[in-house]
Backbone as ProteinMPNN parsed JSONL, in Angstrom:
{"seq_chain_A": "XXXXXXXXXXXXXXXXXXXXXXXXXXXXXXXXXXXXXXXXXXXXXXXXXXXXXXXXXXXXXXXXXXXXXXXXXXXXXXXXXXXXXXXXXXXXXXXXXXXXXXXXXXXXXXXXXXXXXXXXXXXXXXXXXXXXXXXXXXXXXXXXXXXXXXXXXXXXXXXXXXXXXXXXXXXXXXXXXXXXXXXXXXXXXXXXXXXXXX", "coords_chain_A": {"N_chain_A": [[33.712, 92.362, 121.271], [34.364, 94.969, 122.996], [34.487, 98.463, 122.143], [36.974, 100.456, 123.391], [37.089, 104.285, 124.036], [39.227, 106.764, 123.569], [39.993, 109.38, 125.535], [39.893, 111.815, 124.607], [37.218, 112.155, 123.755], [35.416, 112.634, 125.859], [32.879, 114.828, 126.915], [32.945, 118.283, 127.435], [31.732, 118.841, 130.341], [33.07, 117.22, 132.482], [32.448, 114.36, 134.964], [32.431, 115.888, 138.955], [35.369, 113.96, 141.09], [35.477, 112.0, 142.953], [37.376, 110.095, 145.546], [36.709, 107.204, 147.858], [38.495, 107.17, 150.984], [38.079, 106.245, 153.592], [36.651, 103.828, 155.375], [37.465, 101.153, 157.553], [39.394, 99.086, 157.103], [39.277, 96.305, 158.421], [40.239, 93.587, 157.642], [42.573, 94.258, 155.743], [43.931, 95.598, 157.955], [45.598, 97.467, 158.05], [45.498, 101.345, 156.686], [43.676, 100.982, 153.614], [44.196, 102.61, 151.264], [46.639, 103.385, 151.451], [48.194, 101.105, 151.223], [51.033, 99.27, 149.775], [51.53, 98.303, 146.131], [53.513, 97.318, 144.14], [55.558, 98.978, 144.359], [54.071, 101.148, 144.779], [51.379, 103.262, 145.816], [47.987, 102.106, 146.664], [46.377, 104.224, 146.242], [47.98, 105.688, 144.614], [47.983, 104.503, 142.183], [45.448, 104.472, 141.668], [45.122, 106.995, 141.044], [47.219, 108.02, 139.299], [45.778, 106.804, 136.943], [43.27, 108.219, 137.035], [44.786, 110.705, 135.989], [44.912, 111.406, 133.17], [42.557, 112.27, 132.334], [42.218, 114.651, 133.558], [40.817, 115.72, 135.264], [40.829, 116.444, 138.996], [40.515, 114.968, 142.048], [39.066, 114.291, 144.802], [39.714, 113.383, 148.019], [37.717, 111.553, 150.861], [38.02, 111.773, 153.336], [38.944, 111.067, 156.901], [42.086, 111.24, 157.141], [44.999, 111.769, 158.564], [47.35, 111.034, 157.386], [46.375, 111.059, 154.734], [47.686, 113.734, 153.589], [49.866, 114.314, 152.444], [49.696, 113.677, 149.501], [48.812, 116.001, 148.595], [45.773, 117.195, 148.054], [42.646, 117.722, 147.707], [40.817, 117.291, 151.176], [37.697, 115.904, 152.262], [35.259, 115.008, 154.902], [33.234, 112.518, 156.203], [29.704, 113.532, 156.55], [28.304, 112.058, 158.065], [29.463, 110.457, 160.819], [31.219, 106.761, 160.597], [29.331, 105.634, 158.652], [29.984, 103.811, 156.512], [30.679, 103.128, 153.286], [28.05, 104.574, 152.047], [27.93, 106.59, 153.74], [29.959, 107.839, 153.135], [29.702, 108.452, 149.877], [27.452, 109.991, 150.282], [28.509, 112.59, 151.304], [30.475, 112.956, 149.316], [28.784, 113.765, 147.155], [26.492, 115.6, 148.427], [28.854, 117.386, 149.046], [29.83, 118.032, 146.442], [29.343, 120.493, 143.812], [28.605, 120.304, 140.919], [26.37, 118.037, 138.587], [27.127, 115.592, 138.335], [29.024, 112.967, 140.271], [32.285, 111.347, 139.948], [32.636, 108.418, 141.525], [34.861, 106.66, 143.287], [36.492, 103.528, 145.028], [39.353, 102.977, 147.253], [40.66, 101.105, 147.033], [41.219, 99.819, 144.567], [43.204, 99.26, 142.796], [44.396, 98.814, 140.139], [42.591, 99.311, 138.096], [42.679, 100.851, 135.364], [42.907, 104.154, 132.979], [41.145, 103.708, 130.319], [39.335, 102.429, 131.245], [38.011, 103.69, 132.983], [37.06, 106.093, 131.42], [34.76, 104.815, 129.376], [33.197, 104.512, 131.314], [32.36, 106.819, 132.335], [31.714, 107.907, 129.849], [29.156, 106.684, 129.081], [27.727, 106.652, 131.039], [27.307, 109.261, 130.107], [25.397, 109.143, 128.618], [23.181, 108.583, 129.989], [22.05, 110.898, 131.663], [20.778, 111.169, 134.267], [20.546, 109.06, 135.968], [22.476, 106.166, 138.083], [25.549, 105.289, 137.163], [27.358, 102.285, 136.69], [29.795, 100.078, 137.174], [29.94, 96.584, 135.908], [31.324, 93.197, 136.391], [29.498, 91.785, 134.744], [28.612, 89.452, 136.237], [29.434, 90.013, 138.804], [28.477, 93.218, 141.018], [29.672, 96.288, 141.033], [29.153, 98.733, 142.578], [31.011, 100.642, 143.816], [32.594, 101.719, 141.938], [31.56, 104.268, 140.107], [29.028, 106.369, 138.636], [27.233, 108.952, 139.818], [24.212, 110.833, 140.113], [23.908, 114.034, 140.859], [21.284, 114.365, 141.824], [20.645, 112.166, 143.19], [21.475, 112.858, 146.18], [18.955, 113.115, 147.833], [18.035, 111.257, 148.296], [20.146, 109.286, 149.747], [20.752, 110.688, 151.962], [18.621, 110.454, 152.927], [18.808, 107.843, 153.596], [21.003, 107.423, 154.907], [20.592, 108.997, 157.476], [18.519, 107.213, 158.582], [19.655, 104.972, 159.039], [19.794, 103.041, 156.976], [22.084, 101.287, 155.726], [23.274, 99.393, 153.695], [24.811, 99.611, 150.593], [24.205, 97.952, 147.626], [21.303, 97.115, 147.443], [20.051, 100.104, 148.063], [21.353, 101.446, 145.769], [20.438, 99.963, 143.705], [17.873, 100.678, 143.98], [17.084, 103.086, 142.84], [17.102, 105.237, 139.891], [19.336, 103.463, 137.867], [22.136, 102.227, 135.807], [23.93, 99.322, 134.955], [27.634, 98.982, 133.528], [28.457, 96.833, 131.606], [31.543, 95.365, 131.396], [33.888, 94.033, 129.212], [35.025, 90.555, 129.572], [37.349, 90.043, 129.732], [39.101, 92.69, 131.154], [38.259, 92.354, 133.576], [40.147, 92.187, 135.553], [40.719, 95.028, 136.521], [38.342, 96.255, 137.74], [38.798, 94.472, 140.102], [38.405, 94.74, 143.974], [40.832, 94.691, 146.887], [40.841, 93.349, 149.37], [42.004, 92.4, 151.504], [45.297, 90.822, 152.983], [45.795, 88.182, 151.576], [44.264, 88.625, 149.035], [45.742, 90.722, 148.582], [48.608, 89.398, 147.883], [47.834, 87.284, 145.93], [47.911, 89.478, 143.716], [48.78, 90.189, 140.934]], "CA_chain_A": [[34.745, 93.134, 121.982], [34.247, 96.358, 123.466], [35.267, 99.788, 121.843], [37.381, 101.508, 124.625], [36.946, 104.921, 123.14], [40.04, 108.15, 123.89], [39.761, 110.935, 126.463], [39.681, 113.151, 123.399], [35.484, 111.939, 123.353], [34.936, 113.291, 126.847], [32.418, 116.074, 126.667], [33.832, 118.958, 128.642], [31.534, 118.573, 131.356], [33.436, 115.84, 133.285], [32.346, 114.861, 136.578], [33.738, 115.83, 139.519], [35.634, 112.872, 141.218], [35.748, 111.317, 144.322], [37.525, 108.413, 146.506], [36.566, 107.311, 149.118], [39.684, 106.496, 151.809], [37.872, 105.97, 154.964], [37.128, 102.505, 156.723], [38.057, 100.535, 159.162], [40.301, 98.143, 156.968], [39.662, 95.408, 159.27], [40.728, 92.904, 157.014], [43.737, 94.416, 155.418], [44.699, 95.446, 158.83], [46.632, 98.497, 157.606], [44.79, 101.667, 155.447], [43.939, 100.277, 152.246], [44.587, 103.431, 150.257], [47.987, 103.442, 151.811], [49.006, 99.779, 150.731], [52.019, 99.04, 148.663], [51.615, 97.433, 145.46], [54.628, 97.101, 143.118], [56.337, 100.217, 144.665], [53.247, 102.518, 144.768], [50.262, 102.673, 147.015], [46.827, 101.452, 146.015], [45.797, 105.76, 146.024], [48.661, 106.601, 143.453], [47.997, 103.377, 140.9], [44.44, 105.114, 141.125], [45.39, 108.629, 140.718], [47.602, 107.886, 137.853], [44.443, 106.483, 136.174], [42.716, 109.476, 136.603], [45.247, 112.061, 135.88], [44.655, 112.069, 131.802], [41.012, 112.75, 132.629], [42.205, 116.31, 133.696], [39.777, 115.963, 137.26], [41.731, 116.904, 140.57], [39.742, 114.34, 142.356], [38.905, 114.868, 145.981], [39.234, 112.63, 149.044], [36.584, 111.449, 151.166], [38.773, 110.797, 154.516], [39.683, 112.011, 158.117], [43.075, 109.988, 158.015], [45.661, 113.1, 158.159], [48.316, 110.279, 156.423], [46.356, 111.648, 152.994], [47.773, 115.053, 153.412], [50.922, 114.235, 151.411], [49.418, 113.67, 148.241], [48.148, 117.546, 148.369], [44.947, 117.227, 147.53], [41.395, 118.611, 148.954], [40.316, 116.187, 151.767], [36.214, 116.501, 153.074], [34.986, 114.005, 155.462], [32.088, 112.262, 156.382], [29.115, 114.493, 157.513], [28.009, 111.236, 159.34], [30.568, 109.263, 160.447], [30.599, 105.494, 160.663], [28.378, 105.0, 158.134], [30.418, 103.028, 155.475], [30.616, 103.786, 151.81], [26.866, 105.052, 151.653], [27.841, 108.028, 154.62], [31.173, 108.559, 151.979], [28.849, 109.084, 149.087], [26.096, 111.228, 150.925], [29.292, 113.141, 151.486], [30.377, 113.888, 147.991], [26.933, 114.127, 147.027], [26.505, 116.964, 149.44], [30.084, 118.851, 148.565], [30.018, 118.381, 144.954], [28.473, 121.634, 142.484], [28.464, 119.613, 139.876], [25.594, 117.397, 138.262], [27.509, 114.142, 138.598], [30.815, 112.653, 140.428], [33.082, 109.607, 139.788], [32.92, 107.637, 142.863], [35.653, 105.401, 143.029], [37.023, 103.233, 146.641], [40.66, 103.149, 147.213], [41.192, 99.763, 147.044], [41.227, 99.326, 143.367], [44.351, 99.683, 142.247], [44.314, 97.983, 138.544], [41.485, 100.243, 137.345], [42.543, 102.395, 134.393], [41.83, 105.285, 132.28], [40.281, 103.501, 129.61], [38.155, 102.269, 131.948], [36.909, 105.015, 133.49], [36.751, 106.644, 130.351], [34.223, 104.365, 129.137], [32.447, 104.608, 132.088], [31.887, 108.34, 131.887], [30.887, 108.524, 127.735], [28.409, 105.417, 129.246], [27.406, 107.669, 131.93], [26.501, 110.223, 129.668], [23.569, 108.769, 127.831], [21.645, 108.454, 130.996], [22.744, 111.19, 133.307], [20.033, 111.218, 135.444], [21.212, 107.436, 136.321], [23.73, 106.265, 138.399], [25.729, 104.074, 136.472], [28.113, 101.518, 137.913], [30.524, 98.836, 136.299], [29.874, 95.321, 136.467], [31.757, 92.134, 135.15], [28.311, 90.474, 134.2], [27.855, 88.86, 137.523], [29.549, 90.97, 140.163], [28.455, 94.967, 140.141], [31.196, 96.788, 141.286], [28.708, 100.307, 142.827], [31.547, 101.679, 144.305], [33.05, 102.484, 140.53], [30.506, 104.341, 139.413], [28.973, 108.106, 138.274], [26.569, 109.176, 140.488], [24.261, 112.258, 140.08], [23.582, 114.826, 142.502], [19.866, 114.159, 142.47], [20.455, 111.032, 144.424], [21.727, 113.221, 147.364], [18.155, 113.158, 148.88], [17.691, 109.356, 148.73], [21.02, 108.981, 150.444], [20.769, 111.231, 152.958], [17.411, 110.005, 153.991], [19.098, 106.551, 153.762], [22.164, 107.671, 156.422], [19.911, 109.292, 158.341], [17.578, 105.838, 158.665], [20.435, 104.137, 159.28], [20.179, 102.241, 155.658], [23.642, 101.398, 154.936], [23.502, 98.497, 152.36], [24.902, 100.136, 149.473], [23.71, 97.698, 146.217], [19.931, 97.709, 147.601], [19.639, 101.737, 147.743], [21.816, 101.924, 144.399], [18.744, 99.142, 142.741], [16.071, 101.25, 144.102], [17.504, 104.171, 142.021], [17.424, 104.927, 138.337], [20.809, 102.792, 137.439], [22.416, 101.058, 134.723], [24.917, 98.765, 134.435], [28.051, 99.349, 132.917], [29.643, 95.85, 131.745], [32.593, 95.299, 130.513], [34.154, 92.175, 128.721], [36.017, 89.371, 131.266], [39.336, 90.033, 129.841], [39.116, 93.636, 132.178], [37.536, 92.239, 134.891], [40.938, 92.313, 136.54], [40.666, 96.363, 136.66], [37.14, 95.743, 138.965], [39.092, 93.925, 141.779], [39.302, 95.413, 145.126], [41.955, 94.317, 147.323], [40.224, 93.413, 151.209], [43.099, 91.229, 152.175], [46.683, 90.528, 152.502], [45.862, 87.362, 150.595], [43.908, 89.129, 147.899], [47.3, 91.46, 147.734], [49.669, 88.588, 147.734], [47.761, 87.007, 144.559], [47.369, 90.159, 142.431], [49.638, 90.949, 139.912]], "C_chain_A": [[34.309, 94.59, 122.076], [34.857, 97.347, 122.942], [35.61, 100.477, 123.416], [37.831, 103.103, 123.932], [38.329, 105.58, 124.164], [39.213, 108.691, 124.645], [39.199, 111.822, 125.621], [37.892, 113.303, 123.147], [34.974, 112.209, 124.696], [34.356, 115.147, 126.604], [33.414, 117.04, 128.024], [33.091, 118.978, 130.182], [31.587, 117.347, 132.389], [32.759, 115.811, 134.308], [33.41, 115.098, 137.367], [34.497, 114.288, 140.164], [36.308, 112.761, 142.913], [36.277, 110.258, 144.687], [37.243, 108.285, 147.919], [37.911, 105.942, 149.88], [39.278, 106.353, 152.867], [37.438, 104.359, 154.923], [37.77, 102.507, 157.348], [39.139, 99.364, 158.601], [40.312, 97.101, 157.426], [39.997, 93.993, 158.788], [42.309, 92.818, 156.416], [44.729, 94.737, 156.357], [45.592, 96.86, 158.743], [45.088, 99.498, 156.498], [44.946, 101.661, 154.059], [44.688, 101.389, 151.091], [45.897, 103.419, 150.331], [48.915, 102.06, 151.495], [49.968, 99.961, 149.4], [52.04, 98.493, 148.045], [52.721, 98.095, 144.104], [55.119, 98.69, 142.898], [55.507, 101.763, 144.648], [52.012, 102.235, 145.825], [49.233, 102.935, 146.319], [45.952, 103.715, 145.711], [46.438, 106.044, 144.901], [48.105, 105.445, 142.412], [46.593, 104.698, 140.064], [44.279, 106.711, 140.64], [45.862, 108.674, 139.262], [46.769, 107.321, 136.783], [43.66, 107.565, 135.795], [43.509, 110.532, 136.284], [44.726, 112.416, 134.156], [43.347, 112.207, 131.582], [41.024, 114.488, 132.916], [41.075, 116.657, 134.762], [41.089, 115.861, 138.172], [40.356, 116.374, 141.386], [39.948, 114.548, 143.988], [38.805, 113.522, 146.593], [38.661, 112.349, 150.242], [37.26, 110.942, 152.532], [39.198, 111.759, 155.826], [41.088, 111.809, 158.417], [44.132, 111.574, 157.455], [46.367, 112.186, 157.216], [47.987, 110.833, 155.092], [46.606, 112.824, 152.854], [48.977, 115.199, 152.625], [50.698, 114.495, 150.101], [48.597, 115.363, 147.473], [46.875, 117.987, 147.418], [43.637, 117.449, 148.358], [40.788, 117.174, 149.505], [38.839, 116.744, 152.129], [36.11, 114.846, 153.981], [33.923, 113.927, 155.461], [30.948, 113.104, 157.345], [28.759, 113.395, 158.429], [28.477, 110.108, 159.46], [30.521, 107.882, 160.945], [29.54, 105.079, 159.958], [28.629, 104.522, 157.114], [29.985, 103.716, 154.319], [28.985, 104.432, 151.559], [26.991, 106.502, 152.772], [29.026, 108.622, 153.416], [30.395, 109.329, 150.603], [27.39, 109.853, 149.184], [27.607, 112.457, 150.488], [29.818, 114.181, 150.38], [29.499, 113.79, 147.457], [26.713, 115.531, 147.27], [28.021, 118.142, 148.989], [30.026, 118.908, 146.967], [28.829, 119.662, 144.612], [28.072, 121.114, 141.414], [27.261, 118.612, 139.648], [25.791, 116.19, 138.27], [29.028, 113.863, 139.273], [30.869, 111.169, 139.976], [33.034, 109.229, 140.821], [33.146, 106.472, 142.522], [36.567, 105.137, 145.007], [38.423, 102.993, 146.115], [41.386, 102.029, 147.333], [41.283, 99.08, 145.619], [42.106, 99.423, 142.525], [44.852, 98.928, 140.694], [43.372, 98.632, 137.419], [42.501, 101.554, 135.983], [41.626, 103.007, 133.697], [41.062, 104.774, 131.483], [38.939, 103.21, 129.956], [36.852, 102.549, 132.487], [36.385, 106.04, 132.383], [35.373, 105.974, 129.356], [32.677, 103.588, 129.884], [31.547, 105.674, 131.836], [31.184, 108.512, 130.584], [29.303, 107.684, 128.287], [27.529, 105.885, 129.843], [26.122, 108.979, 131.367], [25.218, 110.163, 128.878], [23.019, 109.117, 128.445], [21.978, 109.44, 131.958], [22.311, 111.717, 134.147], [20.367, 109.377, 136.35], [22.13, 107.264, 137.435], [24.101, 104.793, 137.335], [27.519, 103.437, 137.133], [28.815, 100.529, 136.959], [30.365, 97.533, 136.839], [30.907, 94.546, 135.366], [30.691, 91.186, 134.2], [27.506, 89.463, 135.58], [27.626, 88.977, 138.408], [29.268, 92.123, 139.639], [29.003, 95.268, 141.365], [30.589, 98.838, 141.512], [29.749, 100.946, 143.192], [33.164, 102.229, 143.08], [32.087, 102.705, 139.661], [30.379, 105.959, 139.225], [27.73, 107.865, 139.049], [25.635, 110.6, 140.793], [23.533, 112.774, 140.811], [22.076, 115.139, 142.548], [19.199, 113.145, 143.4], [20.856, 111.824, 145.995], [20.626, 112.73, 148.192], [17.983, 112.151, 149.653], [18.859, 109.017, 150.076], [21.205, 109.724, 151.468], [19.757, 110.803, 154.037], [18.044, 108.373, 154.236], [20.045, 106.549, 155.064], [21.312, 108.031, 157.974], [19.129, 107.973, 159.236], [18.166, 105.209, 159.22], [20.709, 102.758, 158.141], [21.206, 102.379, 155.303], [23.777, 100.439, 154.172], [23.657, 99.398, 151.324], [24.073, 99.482, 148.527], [21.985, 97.76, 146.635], [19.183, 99.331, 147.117], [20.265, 101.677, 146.235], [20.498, 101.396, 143.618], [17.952, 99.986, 143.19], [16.309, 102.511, 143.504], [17.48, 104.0, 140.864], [18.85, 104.36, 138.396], [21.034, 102.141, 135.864], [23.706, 100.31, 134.781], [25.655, 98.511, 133.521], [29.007, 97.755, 132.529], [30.726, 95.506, 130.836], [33.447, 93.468, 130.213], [35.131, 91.595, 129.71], [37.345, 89.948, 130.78], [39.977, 91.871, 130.784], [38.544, 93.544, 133.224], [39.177, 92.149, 135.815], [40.793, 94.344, 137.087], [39.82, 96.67, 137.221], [37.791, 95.507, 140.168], [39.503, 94.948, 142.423], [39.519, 94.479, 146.248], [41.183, 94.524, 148.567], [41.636, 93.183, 151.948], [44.311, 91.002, 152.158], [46.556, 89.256, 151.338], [45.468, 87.642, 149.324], [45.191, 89.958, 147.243], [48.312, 90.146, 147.036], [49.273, 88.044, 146.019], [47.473, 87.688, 143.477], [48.804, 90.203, 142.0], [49.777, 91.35, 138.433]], "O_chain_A": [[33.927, 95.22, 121.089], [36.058, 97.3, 123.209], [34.827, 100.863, 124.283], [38.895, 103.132, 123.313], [38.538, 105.103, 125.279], [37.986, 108.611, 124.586], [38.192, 112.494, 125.843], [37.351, 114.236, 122.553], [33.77, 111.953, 124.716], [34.964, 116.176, 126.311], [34.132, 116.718, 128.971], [33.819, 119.122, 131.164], [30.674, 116.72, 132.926], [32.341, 116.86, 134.8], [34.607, 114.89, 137.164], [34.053, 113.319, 139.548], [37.191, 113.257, 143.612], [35.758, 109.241, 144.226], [37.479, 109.043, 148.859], [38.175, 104.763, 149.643], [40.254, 106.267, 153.613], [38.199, 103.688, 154.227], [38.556, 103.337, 157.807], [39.743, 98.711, 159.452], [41.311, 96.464, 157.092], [40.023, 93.156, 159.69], [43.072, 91.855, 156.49], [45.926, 94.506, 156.188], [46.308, 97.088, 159.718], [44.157, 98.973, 155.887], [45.885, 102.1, 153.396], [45.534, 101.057, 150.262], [46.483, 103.441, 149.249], [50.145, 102.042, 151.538], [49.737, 100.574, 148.358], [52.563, 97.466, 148.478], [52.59, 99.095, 143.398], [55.12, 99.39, 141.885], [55.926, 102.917, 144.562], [51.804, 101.204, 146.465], [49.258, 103.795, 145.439], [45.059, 104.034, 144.926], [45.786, 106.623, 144.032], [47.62, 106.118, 141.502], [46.528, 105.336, 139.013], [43.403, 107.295, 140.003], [45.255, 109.141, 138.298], [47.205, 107.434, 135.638], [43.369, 107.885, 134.643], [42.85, 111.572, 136.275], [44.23, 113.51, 133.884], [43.022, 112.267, 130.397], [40.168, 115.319, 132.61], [40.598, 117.773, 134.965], [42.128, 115.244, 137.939], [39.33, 117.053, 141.442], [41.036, 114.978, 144.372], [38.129, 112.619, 146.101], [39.202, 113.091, 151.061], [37.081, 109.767, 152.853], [39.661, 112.897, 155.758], [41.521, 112.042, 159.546], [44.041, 112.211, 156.405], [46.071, 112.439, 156.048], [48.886, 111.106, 154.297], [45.903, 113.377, 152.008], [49.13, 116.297, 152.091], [51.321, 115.37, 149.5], [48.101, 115.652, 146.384], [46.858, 118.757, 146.457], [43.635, 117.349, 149.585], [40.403, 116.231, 148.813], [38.725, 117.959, 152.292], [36.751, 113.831, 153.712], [33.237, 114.812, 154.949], [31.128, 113.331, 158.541], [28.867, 113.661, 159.626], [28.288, 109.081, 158.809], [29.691, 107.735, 161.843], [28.779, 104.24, 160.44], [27.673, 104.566, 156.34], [29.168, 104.635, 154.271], [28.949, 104.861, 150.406], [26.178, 107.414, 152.615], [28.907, 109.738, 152.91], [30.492, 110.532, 150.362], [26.553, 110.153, 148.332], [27.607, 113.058, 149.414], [29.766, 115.409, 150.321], [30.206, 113.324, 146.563], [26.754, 116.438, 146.439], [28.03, 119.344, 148.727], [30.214, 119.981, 146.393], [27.695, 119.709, 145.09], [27.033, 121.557, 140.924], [26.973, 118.155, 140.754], [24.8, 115.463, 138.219], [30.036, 114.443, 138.869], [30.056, 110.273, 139.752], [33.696, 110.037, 141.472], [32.515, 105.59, 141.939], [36.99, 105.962, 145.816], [38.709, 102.84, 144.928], [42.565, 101.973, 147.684], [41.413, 97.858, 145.544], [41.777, 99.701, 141.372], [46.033, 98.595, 140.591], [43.431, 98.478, 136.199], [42.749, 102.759, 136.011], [40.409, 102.867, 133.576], [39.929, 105.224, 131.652], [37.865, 103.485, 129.421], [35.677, 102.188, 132.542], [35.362, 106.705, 132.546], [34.962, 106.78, 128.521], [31.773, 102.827, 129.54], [30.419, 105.64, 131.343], [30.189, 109.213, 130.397], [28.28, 108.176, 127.81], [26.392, 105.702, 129.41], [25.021, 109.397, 131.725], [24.329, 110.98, 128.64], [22.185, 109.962, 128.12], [22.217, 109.041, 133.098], [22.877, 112.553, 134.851], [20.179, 109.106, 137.536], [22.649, 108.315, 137.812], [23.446, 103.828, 136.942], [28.425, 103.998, 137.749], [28.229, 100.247, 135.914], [30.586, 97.288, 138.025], [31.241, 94.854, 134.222], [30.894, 90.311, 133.358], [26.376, 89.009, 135.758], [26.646, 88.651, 139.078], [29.477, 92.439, 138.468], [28.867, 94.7, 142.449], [31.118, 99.833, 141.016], [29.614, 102.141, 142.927], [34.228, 102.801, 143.321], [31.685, 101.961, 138.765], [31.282, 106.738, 139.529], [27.175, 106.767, 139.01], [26.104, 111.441, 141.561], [22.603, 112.236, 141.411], [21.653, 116.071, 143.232], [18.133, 113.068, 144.01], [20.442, 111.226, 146.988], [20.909, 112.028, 149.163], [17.844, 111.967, 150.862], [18.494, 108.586, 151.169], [22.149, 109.268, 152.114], [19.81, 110.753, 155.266], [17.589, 107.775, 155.21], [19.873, 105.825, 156.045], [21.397, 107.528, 159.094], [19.234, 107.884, 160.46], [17.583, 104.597, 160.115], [21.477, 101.809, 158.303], [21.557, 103.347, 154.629], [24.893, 100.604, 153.682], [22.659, 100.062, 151.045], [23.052, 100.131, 148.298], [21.377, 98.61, 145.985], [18.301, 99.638, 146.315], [19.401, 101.932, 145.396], [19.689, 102.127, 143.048], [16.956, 99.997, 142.466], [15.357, 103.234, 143.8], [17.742, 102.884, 140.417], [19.582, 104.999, 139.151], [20.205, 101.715, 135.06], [24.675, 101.041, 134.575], [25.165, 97.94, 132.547], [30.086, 97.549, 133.086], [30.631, 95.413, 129.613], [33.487, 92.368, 130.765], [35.865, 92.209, 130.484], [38.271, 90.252, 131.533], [41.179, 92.085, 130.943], [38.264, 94.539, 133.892], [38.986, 92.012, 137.023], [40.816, 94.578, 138.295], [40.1, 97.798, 137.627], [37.516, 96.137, 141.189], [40.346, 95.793, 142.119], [38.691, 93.635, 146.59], [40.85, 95.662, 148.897], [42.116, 93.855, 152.861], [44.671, 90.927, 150.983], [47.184, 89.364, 150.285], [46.077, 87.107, 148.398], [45.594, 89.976, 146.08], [48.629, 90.069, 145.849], [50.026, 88.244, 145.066], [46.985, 87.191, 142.462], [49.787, 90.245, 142.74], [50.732, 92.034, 138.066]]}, "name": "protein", "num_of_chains": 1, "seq": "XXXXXXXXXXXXXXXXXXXXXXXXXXXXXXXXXXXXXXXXXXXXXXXXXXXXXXXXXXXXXXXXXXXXXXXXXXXXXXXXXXXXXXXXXXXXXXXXXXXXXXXXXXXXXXXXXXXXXXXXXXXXXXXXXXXXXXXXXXXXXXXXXXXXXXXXXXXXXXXXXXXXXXXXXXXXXXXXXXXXXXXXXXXXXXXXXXXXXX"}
């Protein structure tokens, strides 16, 4: 069994933290960040995850709808290029030596989670490191540090948009965590994937 360690063991240099809210949804039909699950939408479940982290996490979206939640939006410098133009993106705006990049469809993810990401993170943090359950890896909950910008820029540029390829051809590690949290991994494509979470 896994030690899920306290916040209180976060060095002070957190990363910064990113979601990314753009797609095209074309599955869920509706934007995913904006979905309603059990009276909240799939952005706040994840917000409230990160708030005892003490990051003011930034979103990665042109959709004005995220201007409610009053928080700093950037968009894609090149758009249409799926989660690998989102993370060029904060790549490119972050100051910082590493972000959280997390998609907005994950609404089950908590702090411990991410908290055990980050300490995990910090061993290697020239790395990117990414959460898996053991079988699926789950790149788009991951730390990511701003020496990959180049790779990924030359990758957008190319027109390389497979995310898990470019992530493998990078220093990485996989972060896995035991099955009984593999529900806090799932992201939500589908009305049917909504209908059977709970």
């Amino acid at each position: 069994m896994l030690n899920f360690p306290g916040t209180e063991i976060l060095k002070n240099d957190q990363p910064a933290a990113y979601i990314l809210c753009g797609g095209k949804s074309t599955r869920m039909q509706e934007e995913k960040g904006l979905v309603l699950f059990q009276g909240k939408t799939f952005l706040r479940w994840i917000l409230d995850a990160i708030a005892p982290l003490t990051i003011k996490p930034i979103l990665v979206t042109k959709n004005s709808a995220y201007q409610s939640y009053g928080l700093e939006m950037i968009r894609d410098v090149f758009e249409d290029k799926g989660p690998v133009g989102g993370i060029h993106a904060a790549l490119l705006h972050s100051s910082q030596n590493q972000i959280l990049l997390l998609s907005c469809d994950i609404p089950k993810i908590t702090t411990e989670v991410l908290v055990y990401l980050i300490q995990k993170s910090q061993e290697f943090p020239d790395k990117i490191s990414f959460l898996s359950d053991g079988i699926n890896d789950y790149p788009l909950i991951g730390i990511y540090p701003k020496t990959a910008l180049e790779t990924f820029s030359k990758s957008v540029e190319a027109g390389h948009l497979k995310l898990c390829p470019l992530v493998y051809s990078l220093p990485h590690q996989r972060v896995v965590l035991d099955p009984a949290r593999k529900i806090s991994l799932q992201n939500i494509n589908s009305k049917e994937q909504l209908q059977s979470l709970s």
